[in-house]
C-alpha positions in Angstrom: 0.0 0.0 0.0 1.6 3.3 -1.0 0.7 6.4 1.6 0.4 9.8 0.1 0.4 13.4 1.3 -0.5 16.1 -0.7 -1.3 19.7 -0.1 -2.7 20.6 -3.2 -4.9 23.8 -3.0 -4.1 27.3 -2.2 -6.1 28.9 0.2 -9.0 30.6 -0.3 -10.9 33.6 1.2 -11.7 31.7 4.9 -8.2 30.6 4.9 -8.9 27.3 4.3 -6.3 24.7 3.3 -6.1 20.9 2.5 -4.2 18.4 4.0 -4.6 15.2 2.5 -3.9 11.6 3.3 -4.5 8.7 0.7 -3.4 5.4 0.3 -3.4 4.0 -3.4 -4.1 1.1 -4.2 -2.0 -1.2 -6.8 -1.9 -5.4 -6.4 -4.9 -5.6 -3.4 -5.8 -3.3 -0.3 -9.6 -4.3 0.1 -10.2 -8.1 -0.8 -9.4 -7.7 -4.8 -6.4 -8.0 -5.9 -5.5 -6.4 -9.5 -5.1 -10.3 -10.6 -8.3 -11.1 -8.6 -9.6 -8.5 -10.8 -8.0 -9.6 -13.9 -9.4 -13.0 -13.6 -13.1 -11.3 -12.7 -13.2 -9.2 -16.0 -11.7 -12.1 -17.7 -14.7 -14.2 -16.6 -17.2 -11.1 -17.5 -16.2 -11.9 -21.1 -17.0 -14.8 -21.3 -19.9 -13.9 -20.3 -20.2 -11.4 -23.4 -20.4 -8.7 -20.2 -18.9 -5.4 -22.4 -17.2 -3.1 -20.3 -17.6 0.9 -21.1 -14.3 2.5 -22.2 -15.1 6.3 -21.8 -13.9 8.5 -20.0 -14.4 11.6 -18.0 -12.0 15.1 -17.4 -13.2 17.2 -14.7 -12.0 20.3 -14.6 -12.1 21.8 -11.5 -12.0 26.0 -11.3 -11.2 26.5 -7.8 -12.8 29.2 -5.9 -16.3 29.4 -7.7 -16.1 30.5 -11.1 -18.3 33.4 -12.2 -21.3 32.1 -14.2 -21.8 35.6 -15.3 -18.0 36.5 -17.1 -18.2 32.5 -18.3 -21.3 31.0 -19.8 -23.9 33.3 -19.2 -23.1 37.3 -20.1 -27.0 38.3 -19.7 -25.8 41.6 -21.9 -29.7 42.6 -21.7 -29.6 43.3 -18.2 -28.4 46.2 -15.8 -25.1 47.0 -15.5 -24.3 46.3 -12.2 -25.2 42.4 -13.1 -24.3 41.7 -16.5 -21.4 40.7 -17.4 -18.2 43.4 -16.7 -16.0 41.5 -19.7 -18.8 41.8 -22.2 -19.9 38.8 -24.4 -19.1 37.1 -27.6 -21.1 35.7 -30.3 -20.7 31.7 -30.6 -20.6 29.3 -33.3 -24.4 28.3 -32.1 -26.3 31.0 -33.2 -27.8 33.0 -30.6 -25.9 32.1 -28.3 -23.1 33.8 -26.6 -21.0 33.9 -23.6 -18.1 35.4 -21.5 -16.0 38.5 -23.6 -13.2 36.5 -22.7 -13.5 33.1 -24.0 -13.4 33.6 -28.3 -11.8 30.2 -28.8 -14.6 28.2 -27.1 -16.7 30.1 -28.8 -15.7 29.3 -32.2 -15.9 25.9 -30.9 -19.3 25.9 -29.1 -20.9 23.6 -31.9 -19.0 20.9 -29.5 -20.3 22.5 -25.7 -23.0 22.9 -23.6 -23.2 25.2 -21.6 -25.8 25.0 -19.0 -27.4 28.1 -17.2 -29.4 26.3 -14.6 -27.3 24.5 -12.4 -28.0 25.2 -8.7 -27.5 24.0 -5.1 -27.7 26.7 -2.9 -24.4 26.2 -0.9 -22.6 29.1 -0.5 -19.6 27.7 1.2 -16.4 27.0 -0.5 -15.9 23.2 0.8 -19.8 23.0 1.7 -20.3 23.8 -1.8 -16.8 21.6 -3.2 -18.7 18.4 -1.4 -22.0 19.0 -2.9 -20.6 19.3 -6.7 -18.1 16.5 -6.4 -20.3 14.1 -4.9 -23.8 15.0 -5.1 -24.7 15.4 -2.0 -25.0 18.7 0.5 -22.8 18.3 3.6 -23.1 21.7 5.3 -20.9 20.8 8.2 -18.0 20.7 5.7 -17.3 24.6 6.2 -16.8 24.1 9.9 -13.8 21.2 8.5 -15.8 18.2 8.8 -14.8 15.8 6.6 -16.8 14.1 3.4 -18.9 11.5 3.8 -19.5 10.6 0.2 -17.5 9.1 -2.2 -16.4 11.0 -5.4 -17.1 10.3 -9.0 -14.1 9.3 -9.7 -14.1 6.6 -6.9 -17.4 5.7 -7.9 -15.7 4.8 -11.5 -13.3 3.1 -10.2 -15.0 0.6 -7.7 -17.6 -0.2 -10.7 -14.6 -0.8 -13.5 -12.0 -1.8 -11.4 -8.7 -0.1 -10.1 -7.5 -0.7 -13.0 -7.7 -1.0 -17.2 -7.4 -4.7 -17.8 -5.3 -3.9 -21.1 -3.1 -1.4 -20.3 -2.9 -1.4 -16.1 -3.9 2.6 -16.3 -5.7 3.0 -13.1 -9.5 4.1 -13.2 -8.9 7.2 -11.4 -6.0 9.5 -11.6 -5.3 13.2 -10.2 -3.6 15.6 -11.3 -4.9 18.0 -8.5 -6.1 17.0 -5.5 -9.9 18.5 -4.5 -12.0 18.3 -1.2 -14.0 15.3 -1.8 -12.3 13.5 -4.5 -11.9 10.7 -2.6 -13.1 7.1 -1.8 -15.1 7.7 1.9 -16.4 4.3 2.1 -15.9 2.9 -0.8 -12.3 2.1 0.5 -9.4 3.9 -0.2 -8.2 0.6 -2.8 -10.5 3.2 -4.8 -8.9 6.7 -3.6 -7.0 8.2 -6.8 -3.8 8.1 -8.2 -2.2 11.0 -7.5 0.5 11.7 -10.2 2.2 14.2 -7.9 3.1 11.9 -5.5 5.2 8.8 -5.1 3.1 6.1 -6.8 4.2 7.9 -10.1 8.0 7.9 -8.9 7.3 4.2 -8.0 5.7 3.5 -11.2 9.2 4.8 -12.8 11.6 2.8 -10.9 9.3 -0.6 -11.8 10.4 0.1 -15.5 13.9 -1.4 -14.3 12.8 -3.7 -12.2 11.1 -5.6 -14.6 13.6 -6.1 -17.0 15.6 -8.0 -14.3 13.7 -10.5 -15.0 14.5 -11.7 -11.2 11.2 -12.5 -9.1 12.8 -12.1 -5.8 14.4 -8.4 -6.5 11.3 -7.9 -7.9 9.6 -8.5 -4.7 12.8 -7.3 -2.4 12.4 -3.7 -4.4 8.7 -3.6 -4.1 8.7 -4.1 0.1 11.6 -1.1 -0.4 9.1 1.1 -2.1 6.8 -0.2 1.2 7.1 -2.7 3.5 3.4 -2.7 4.2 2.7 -3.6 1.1 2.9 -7.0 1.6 2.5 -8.6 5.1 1.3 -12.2 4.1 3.7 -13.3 2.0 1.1 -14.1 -0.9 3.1 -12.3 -3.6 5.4 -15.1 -3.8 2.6 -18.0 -5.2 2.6 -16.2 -8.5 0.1 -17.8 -11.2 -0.7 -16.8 -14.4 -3.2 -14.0 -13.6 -1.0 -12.6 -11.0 2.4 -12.2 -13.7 -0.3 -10.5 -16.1 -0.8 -7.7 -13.4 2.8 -7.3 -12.9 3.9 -7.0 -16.6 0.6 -4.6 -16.4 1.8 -2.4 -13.7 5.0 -2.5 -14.2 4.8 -2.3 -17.7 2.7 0.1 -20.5 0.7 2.8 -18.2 3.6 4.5 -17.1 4.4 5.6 -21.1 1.3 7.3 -21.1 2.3 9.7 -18.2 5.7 10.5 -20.0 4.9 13.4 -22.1 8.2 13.1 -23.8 6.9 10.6 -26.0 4.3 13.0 -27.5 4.3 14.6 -30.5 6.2 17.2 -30.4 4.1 19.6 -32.6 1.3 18.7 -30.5 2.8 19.3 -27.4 3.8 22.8 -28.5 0.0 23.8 -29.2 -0.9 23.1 -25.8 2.1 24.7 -24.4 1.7 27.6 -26.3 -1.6 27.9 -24.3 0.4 30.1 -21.9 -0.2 28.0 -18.6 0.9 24.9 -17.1 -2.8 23.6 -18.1 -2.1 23.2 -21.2 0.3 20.0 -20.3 -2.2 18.9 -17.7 -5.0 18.7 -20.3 -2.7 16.9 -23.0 -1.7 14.9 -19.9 -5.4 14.0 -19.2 -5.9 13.1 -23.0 -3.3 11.1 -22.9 -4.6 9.5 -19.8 -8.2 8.9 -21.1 -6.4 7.4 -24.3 -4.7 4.9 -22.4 -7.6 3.7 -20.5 -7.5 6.0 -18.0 -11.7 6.3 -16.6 -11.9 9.6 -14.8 -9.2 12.6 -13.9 -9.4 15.4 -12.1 -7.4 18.5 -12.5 -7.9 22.2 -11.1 -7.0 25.3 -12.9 -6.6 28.8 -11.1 -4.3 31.6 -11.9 -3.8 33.5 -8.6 -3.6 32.1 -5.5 -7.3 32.6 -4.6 -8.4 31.0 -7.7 -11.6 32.0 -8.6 -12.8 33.3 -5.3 -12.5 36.9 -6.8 -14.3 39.1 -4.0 -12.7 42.4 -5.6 -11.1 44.1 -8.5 -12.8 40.9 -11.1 -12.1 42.2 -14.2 -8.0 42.6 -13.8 -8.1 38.7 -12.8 -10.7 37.6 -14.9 -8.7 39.3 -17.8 -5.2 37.4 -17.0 -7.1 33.7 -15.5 -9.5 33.3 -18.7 -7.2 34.0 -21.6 -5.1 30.5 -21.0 -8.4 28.6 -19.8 -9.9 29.7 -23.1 -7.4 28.6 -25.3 -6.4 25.1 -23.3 -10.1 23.9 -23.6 -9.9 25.2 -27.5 -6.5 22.9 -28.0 -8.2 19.8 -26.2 -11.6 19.7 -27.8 -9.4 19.9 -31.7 -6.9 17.4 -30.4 -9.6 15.0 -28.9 -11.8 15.8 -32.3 -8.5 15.2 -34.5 -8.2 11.9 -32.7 -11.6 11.0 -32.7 -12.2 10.5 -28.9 -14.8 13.5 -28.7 -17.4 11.0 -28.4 -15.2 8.5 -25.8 -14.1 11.8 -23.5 -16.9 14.1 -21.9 -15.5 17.5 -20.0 -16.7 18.6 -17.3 -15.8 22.4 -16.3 -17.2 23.5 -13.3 -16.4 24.6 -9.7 -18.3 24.9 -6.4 -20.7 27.9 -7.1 -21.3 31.0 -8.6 -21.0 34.5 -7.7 -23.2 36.9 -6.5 -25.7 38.8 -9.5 -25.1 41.8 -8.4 -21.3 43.6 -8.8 -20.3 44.7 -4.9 -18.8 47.8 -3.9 -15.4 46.1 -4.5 -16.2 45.7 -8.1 -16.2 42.2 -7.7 -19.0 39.3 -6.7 -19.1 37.3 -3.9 -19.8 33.3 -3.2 -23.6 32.1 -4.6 -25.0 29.0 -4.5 -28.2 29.7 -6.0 -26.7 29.6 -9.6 -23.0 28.0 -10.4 -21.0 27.6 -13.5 -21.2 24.4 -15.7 -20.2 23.8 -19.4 -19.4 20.2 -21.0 -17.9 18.7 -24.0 -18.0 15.2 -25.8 -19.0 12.2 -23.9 -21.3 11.2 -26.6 -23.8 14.0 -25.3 -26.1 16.1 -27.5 -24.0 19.2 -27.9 -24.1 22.6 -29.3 -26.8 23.6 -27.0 -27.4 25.9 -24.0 -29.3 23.7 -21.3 -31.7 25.8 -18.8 -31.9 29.7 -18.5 -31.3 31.7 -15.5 -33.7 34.8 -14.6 -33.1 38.4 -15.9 -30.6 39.2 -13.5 -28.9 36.4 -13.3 -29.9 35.3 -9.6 -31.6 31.7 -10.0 -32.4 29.1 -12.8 -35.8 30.0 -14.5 -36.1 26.9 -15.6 -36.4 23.2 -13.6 -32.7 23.4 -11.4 -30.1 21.0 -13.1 -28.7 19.9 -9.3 -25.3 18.1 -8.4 -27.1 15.0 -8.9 -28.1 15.6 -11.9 -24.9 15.9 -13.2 -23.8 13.1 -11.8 -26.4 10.7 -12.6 -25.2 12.4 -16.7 -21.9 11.3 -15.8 -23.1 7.9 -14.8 -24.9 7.6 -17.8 -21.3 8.7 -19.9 -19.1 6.1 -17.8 -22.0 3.3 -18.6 -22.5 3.3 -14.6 -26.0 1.5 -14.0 -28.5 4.0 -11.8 -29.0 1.2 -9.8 -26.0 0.3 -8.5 -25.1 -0.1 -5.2 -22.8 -1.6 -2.4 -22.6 -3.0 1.1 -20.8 -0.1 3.3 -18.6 -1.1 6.3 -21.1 -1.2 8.5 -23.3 -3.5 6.7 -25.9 -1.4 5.2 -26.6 -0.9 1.2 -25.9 1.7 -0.6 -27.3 3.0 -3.6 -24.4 5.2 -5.3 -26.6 7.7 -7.2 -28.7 10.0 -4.9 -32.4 9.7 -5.0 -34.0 11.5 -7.3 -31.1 12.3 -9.5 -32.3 11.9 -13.3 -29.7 12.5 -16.6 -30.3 16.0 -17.7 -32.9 14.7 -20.9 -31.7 17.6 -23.4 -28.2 15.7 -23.2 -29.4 12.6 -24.4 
């Protein structure tokens, strides 16, 4: 079992920050084994039991993102609530959005952008919880933990930990988030955190495995952690269990080395201007390998989006990159034909106030948030819901966090129904009740 820490968010206007422990699971943590698993998909085929390969990107805007400046300009409105960055005409016509964004625009044909998406929690990790696992958990502004799993946890106890071809775990991070994690699923399905040591472990098994040598392979393994292994089991080795070492020790780790990219297509998302650039074409290449879920947040100060004063400066040096990183992905993923395998999700934990405060800024808002997708086999080149004429509340039915995740559900090929004994005994249905696919996606 490998133990990570990671401190991966900056802090935001309460002060907040995130220290995070996860354990990551590779050969077996929770009763199945990566051969155990091997052998269950393995016997799935048999039973002509398909298993989906796409895959989801959520990108996270830390902070809560504007809905105003991003998806929804309302130009027809006063001035102290529309949008401060002005608006630009999209490749849907009749629809525009955020002054800022003329890349996605020109590529809104392959978005939705949804203007009624609503909780009502105001709170920066109140509000984190509620997006990321569909469920409001107030307490988690006074620092309580979650007590939901993620998504991306959700993917990866229903697929596996890992792909069955290429040993890319289900669920990788690229940036931790409040939330993203297993709760009681068991942390076998917490993510893979590419910035800590699992990736450094996964290099170091490239030479390992060419000694060929079974007991320096297991000698280096304890190194990496002696806890690891306490029974002993690793040395009964049968077929199943040397097809999830040449797995894990072998083909996922090329997809994390960017190196072995194309080097013209590298450039286009370097040229984005930000380090997300990389992280998307990392995610891509992720997805590409097998890869079900990854996370990744994107902010360009160190209080993200929480921008309680002065917007337009910060919106004008944040959105720029965003705009032209989301631009780069959707023509890569369209040039490689995974727009229909890889659905993006850009969102963050709530809105901002309608009104522009005395600061010349807006403040946190629950009551409407920011959400815009791409791909995933979704109906696109739409605008989902409308929001009243100043921008306060959806007008239409609410598209809730469960609502988006019971869509996401539907992209990963996750069956509404599913559910699972929890520790203490009890079942568990994974999908909120009352969560429905938003129908104009589908």
């Amino acid at each position: 079992m490998l133990s990570l820490f990671g401190d991966r968010i900056p802090r935001d206007c309460e002060g907040t920050t995130r220290r995070e422990f996860l354990k990551v699971g590779t050969l077996g943590l929770t009763g199945l084994t990566l051969s155990g698993l091997l052998r269950a998909r393995a016997q799935a085929a048999a039973r002509g039991v398909a298993s989906s390969d796409t895959s989801v990107v959520w990108l996270w805007l830390g902070g809560g993102p504007t809905h105003v400046e991003t998806f929804d300009p309302k130009m027809e409105a006063p001035g102290e609530f529309r949008s401060m960055v002005g608006s630009v005409k999209t490749s849907v016509p009749g629809v525009e959005i955020g002054g800022l964004f003329p890349e996605m625009a020109k590529r809104a044909h392959r978005m939705a952008f949804v203007r009624s998406f609503a909780h009502g929690n105001s709170g920066h990790a109140g509000g984190t919880h509620f997006v990321m696992t569909g469920t409001d958990h107030p307490p988690a502004d006074a620092g309580e933990p979650p007590i939901k799993p993620s998504f991306g946890s959700i993917a990866s106890r229903v697929r596996g930990t890992h792909h069955p071809a290429t040993g890319m775990p289900t669920y990788v991070r690229l940036d931790g988030l409040y939330a993203d994690g297993p709760n009681w699923l068991g942390m076998a399905h917490a993510p893979f955190d590419v910035g800590g040591e699992a990736r450094n472990n996964m290099s170091l098994a490239v030479g390992l495995e060419r000694t060929g040598d079974r007991r320096k392979l297991l000698h280096a393994l304890d190194r990496v952690d002696r806890a690891l292994d306490r029974s002993g089991t690793m040395a009964a080795f049968d077929s199943f269990e040397t097809q999830a070492y040449g797995i894990i020790l072998g083909r996922s780790k090329e997809a994390f080395d960017l190196g072995r990219e194309d080097p013209r297509v590298r450039e286009r998302y370097v040229s984005c201007g930000h380090a997300l650039g990389e992280r998307l074409l990392l995610a891509r290449r992720l997805c590409e390998a097998g890869c079900g879920f990854v996370t990744l947040h994107y902010a360009n100060s160190s209080q993200g989006w929480d921008m309680h004063n002065k917007m337009k400066p910060q919106l004008e040096q944040a959105c720029p990159p965003l705009d032209k990183a989301i631009a780069t992905f959707l023509d890569d993923l369209e040039q490689r034909g995974l727009s229909e395998k890889v659905l993006l999700v850009i969102t963050g934990e709530f809105g901002r106030t309608p009104r522009i405060n005395g600061d010349a800024g807006r403040d946190h808002w629950g009551p409407l948030c920011t959400l815009a997708l791409a791909g995933g086999g979704l109906r696109m080149g739409q605008v989902v819901g409308e929001s009243t004429a100043k921008i306060e509340e959806p007008k239409t039915t609410p598209i809730t966090p469960k609502d988006l995740m019971a869509t996401v559900f539907h992209v990963l090929g996750i069956d509404p129904e599913t559910k699972y004994i929890d520790p203490s005994g009890r079942p568990q249905y994974l999908l909120p009740t009352g969560a429905r696919v938003v129908p104009e996606l589908v």
